[in-house]
N, C-alpha and C positions, 0 to 999 in steps of 0.2 A: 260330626255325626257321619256314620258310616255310608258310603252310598252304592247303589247294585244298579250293574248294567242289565237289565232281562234281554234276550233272546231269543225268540220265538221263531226255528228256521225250520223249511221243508227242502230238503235237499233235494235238488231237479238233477245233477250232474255230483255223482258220488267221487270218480276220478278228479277230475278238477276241483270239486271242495276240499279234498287233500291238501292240493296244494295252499290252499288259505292257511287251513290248519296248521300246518305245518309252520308258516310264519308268526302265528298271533302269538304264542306263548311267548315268549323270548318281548314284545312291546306292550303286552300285559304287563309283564313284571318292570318293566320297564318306567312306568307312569305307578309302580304301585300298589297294581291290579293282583287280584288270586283267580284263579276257578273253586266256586263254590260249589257249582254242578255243570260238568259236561255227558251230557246224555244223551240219549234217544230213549224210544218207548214209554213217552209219558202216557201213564195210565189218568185218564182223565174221569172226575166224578161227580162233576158239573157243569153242564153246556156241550160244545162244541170243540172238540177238538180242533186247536190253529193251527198245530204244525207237529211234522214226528222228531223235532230234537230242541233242547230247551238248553239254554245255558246262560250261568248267572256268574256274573263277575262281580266282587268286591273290591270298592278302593277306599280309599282312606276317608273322603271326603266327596260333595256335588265338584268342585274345581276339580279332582285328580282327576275323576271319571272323565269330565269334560276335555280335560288336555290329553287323556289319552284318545279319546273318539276323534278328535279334530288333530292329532300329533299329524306330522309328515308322513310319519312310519306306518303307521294305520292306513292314513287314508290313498297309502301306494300298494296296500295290499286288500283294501275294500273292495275294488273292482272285480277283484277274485272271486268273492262272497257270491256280489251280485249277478256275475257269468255262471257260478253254480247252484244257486239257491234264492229261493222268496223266504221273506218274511217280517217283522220286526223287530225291533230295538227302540225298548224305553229305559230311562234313567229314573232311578227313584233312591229317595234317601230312607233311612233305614237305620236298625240297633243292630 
């Protein structure tokens, strides 16, 4: 079964979130992963708005997703995320 990383980021520092970005793709596909939606501007139509930019990643399976959040390679460029942005990340399985 297919599983999705969610996303839920407010970027505090746009220049240095670059450089995260810049890295992720490349151990996305790495482990497996796609971008299903990388965005901003989520127009919200229930509740409270978490954050202004959403992104969902797709891997094959709960294991891919997992090996990629906890890879080497991720978690030497996570630190980036967290110096430029709040938010969170849940793993959920999916069709």
């Amino acid at each position: 079964m297919a599983a999705y990383l969610l996303a839920q980021i407010s970027i505090t520092d746009p220049e240095a979130y670059k450089l995260y970005t810049a890295q992720t793709p490349g151990v996305i596909q790495q482990y497996g992963g796609r971008f299903i939606v990388r965005g901003g501007n989520p127009e919200v139509l229930e509740g409270e708005p978490v954050s202004s930019r959403v992104v969902i990643l797709e891997f094959p399976d709960m294991a891919a997703a997992k090996r990629f959040y906890d890879s080497p390679e991720y978690q030497k460029i996570l630190p980036l995320r967290f110096a430029a942005a709040t938010g969170r990340a849940t793993l959920l399985e999916g069709v």
